[in-house]
N, C-alpha and C positions, 0 to 999 in steps of 0.2 A: 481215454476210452470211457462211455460211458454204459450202462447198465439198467435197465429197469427196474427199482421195488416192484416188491410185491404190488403193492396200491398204489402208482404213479399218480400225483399231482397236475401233470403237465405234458405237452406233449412238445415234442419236436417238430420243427418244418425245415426242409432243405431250402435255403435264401436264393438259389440258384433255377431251380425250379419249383418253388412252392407248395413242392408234396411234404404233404406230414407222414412222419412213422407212426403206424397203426399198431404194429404187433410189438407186445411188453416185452418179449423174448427178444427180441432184436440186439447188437450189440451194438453201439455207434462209435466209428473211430474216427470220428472229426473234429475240429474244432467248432467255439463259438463263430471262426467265421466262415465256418458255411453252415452253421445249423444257428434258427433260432428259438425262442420259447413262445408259447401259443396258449392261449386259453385264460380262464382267468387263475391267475397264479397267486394270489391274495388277497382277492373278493370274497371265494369260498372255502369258508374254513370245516375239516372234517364233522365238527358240531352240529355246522349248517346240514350238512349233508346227509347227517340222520333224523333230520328234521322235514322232511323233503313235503311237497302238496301235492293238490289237483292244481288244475288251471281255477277253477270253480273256487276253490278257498282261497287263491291268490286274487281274485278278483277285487275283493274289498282293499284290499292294498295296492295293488295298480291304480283304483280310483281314489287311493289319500297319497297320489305319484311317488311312493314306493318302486323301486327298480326290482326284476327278478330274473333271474336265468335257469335255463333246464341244462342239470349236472350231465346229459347225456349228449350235449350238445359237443362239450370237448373240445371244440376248434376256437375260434378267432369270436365269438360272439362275446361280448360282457357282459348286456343287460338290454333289459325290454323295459319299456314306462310309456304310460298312457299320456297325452297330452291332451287339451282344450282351448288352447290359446296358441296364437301368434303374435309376437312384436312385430307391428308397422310404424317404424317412425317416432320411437318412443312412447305407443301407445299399446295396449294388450288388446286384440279384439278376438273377440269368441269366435270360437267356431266346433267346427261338429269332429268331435273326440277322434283322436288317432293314434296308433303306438307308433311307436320309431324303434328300430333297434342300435346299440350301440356297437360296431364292431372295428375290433381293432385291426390293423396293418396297414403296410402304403396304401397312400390311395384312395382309404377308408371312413368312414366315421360316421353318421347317420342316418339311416335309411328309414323308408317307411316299412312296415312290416304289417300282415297280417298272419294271425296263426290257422295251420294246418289243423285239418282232423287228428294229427299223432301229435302236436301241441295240446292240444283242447282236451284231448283221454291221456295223457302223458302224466306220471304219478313222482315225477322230479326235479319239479320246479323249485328252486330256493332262494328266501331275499338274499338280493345283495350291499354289502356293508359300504357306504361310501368311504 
């Protein structure tokens, strides 16, 4: 059985149909194998977390490819990083800057991403540690 702290770390998703439990109060009487963990579970440490930015202060560090994520994010996301390059062929050729985002599960793993208006005024952005 399991239980929520007070200040849960992580959250649960049912592997069956890929709903996360949202509410802390909830009890869970399942196993790991029908429940899995979600989020980033050891990227952000509480330290991070009282450390938090704008998008605007994290900028200088997305442009020195620093990784960052917004703690309010909570689900499957890892990290955001800016790029400028592509490998063709063993060769690096420029191009015009893009984030990707990194996200975890089947299926998953890179995408392009732009951020929203509630990214850009968002005040809980925090690097994360590789």
């Amino acid at each position: 059985m399991w239980r929520w702290r007070k200040t849960p770390n992580f959250r649960l998703c049912c592997k069956a149909t890929e709903k996360l439990v949202d509410s802390q109060e909830k009890v869970v009487q399942h196993t790991y194998d029908y429940w899995r963990l979600v989020g980033n579970l050891l990227k952000i440490t509480n330290k991070q977390k009282e450390k938090t930015m704008t998008f605007e202060e994290i900028l200088p560090g997305l442009k020195a490819k620093k990784k960052y994520v917004r703690t309010g994010w909570g689900g499957a996301e890892n990290y955001v990083q800016l790029f400028d390059t592509i490998e063709q062929n063993g060769v690096a050729l420029e191009v015009t800057p893009y984030f990707l985002i990194n996200v975890s599960g089947e299926g998953e793993g890179f995408s392009m991403w732009s951020p929203t208006p509630c990214d850009v005024l968002a005040t809980d952005w925090v690097e994360v540690d590789d």
